[in-house]
Backbone as a ProteinNet text record, in pm:
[ID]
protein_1_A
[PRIMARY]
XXXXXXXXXXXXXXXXXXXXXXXXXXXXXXXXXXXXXXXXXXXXXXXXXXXXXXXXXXXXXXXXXXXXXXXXXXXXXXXXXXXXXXXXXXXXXXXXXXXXXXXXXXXXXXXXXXXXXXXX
[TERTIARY]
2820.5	2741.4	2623	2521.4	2392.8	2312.5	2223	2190.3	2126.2	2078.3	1980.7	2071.4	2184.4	2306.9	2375.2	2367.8	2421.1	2319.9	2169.6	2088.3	2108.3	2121.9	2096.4	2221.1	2389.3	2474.6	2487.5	2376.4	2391.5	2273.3	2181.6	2050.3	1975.9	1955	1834.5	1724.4	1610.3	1466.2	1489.8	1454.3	1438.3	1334.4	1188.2	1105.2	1130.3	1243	1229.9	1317.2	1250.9	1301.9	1341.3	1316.4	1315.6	1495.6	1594.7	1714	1788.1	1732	1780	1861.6	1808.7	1936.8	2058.7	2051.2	2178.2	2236.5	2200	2288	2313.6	2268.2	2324.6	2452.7	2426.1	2537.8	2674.6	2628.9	2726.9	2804.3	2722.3	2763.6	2861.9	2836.6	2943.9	3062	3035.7	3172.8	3271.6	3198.7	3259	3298	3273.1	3316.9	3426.4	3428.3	3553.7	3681.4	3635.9	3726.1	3815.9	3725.8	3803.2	3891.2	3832.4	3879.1	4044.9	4002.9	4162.4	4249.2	4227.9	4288.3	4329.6	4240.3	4305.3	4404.9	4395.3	4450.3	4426.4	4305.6	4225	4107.6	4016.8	3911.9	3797.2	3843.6	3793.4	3640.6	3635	3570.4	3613.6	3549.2	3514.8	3457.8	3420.5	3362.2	3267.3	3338.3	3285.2	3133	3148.4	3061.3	3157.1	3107.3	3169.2	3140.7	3288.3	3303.9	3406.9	3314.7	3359	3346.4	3520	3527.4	3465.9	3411.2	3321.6	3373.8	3512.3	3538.6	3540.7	3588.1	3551.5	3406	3315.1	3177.9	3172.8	3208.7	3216.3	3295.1	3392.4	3438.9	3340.7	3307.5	3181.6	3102.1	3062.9	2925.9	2968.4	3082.2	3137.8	3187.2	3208.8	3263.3	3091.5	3013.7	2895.3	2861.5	2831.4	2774.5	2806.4	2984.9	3041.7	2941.7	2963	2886.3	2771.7	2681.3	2540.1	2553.7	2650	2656.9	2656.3	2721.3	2699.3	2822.5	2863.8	2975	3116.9	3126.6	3260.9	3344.6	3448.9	3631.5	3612.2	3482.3	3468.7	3513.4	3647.5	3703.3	3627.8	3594.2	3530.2	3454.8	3340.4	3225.3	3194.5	3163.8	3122.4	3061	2960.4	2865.4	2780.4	2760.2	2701.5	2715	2878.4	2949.2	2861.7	2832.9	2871.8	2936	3020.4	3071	3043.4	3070	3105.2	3221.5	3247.7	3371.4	3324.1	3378.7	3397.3	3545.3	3491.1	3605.4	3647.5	3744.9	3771.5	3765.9	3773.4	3824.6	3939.7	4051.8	4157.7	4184.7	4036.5	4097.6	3995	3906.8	3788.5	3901.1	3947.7	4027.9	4153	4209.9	4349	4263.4	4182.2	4105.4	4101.6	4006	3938.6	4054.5	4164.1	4260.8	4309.6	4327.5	4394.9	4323.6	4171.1	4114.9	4139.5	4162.2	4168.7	4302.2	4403	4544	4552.8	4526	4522.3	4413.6	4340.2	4236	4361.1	4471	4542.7	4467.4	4408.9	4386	4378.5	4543.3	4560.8	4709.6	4696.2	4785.5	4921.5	5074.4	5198.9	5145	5302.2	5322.6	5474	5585.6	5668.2	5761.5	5792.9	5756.3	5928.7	6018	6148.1	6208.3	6306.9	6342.9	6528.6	6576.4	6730.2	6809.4	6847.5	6909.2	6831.1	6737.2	6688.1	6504.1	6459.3	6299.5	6279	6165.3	6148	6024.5	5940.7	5824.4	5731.2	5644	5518.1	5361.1	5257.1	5162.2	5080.6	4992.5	4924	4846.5
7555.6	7545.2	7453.9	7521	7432.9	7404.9	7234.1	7162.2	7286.6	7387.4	7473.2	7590.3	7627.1	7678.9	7542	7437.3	7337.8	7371.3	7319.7	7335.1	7449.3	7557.5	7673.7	7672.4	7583.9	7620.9	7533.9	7390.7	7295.5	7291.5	7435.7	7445.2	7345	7306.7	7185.8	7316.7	7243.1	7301.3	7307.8	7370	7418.1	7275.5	7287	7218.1	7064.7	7026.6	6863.3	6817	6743.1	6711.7	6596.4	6510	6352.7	6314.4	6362.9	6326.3	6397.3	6488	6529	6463	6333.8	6242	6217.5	6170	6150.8	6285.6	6371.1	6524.8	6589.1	6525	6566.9	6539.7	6366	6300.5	6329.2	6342	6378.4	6532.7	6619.7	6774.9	6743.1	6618.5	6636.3	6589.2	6507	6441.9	6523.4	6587.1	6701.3	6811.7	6856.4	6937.9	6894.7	6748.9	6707.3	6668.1	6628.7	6640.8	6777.2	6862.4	7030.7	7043.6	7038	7062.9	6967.5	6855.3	6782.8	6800	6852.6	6887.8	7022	7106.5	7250.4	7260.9	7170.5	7126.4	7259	7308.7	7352.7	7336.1	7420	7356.6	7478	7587.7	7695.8	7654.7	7666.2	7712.5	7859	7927.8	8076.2	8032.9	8086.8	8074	7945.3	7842.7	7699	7669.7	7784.6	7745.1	7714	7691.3	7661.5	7747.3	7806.2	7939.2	7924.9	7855.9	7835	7944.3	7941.5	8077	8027.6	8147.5	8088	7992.8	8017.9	7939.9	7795.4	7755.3	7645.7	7567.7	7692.4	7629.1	7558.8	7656.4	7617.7	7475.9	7449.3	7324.5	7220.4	7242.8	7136.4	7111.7	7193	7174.3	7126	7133.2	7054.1	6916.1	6896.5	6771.8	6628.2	6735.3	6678.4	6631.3	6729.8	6737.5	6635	6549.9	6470.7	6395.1	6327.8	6226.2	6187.4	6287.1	6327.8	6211.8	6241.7	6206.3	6057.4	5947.2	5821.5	5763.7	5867.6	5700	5742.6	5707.3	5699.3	5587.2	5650.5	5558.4	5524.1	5577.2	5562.6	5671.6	5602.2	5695.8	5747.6	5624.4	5640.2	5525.9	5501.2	5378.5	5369	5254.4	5236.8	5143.8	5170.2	5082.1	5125.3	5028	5027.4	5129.9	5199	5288.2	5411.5	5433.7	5575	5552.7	5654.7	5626.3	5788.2	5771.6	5874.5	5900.8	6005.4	6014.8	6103.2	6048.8	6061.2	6095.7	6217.6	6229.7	6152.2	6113	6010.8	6080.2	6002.6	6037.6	6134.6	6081.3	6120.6	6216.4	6282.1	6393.5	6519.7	6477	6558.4	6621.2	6480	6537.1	6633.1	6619.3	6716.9	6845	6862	7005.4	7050.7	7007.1	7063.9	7123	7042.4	7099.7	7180.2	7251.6	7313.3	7446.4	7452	7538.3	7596.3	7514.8	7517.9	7583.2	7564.6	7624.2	7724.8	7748	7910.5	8007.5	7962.8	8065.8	8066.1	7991	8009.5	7950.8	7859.8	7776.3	7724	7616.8	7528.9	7596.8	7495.1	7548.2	7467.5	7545.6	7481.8	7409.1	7264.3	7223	7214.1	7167.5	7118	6955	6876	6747.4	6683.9	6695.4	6653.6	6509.3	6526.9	6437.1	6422.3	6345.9	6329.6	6454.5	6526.4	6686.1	6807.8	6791.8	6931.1	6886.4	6990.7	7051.5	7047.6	6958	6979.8	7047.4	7123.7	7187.5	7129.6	7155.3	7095.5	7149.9	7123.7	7142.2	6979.6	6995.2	6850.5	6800.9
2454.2	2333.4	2362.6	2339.7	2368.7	2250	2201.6	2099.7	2024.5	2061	2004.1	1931.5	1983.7	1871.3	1776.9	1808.5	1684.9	1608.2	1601	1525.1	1398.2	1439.7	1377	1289.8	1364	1276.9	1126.3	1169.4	1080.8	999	1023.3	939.5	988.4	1071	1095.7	1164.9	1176.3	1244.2	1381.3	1440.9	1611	1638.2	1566.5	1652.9	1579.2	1475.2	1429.3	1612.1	1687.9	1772.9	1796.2	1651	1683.2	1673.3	1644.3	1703.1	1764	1842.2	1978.5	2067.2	2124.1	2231	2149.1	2028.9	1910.1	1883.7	1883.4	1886.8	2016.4	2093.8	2234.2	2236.2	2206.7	2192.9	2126.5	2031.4	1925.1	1944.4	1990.3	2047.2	2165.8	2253.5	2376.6	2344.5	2198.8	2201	2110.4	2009.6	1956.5	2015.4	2130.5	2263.4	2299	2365.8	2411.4	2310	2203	2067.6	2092.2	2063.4	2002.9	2186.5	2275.3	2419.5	2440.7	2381.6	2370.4	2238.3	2168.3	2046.5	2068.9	2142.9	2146.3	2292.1	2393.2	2505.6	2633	2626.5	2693.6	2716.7	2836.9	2863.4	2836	2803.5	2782.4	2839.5	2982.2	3071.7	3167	3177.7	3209	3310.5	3452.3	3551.3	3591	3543	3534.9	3434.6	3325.1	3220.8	3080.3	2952	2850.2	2735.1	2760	2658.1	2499.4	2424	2311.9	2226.7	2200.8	2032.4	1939.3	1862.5	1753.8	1639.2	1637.4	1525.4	1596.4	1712.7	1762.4	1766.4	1762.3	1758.3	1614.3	1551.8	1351.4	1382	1439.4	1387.9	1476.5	1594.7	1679	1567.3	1475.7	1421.9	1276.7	1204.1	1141.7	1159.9	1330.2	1337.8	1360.3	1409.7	1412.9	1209	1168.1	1041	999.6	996.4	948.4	986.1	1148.7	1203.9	1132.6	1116.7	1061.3	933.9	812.5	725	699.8	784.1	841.8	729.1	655.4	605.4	636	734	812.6	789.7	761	737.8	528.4	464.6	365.3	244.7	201.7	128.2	-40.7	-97.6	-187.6	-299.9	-327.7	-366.1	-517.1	-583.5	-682.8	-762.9	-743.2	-792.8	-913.6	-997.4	-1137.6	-1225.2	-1231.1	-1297.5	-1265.7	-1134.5	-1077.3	-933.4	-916	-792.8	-737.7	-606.4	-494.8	-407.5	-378.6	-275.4	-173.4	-59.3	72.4	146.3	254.5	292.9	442.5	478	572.8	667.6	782.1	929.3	942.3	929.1	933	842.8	715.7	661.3	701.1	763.8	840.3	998.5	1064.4	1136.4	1121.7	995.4	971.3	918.8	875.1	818.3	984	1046.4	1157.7	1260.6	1265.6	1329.1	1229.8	1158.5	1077.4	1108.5	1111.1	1171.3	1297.8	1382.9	1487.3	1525.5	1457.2	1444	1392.5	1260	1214.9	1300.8	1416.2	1512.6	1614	1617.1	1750.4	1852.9	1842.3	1957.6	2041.5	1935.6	2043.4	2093	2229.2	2338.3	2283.8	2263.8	2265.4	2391.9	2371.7	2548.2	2464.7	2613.5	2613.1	2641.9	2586.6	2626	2585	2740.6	2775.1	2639.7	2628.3	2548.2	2588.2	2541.4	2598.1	2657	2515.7	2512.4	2546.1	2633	2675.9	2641.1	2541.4	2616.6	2391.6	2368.2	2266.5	2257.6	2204.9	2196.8	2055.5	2073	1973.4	2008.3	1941.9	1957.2	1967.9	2035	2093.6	1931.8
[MASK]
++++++++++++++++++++++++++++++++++++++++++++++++++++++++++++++++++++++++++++++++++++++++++++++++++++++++++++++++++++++++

């Protein structure tokens, strides 16, 4: 996935170029997010072959970022308030996505009595 397909999925302009290094940024780490959450590397001939619904959640997990109030559940000041959705509920959606596309990879992970199974 390259900054110029984020763009388009998060409606921003092709030529606004002034936070480009910050969405670089933010695109690789949302790459490696979905890549350890889905517990593959979905590389194809040593390029990066993201399913689309994976792109949808990169560009959702960016968007969050975008938004800047992180770990902020919800504010209120001078009797109006706002709500925000957290970390940890941006993260349980996005995997949820990521699970109903069939995604992510089972593993198996030994425990006393034999072989318990789970998803990462």
């Amino acid at each position: 996935m390259e900054l110029t397909e984020l763009k388009i999925l998060l409606q921003l302009p092709e030529s606004e170029t002034s936070n480009d290094a910050y969405l670089e940024m933010k695109l690789g780490e949302a790459i490696d997010w979905v890549v350890r959450v889905c517990g593959q590397s979905f590389l194809v001939n040593d390029k990066l072959m993201l399913p689309r619904v994976a792109k949808g959640v990169v560009a959702q997990y960016v968007a969050f970022e975008l938004q800047g109030n992180h770990g902020i559940k919800s504010e209120s000041i001078a009797g109006m308030s706002q709500t925000f959705d957290s970390i940890n509920e941006r993260d349980s959606a996005l995997i949820s996505k990521l699970s109903q596309a069939r995604l992510r990879k089972m593993r198996f992970t030994p425990y006393k009595r034999g072989y318990n199974y789970g998803t990462y």
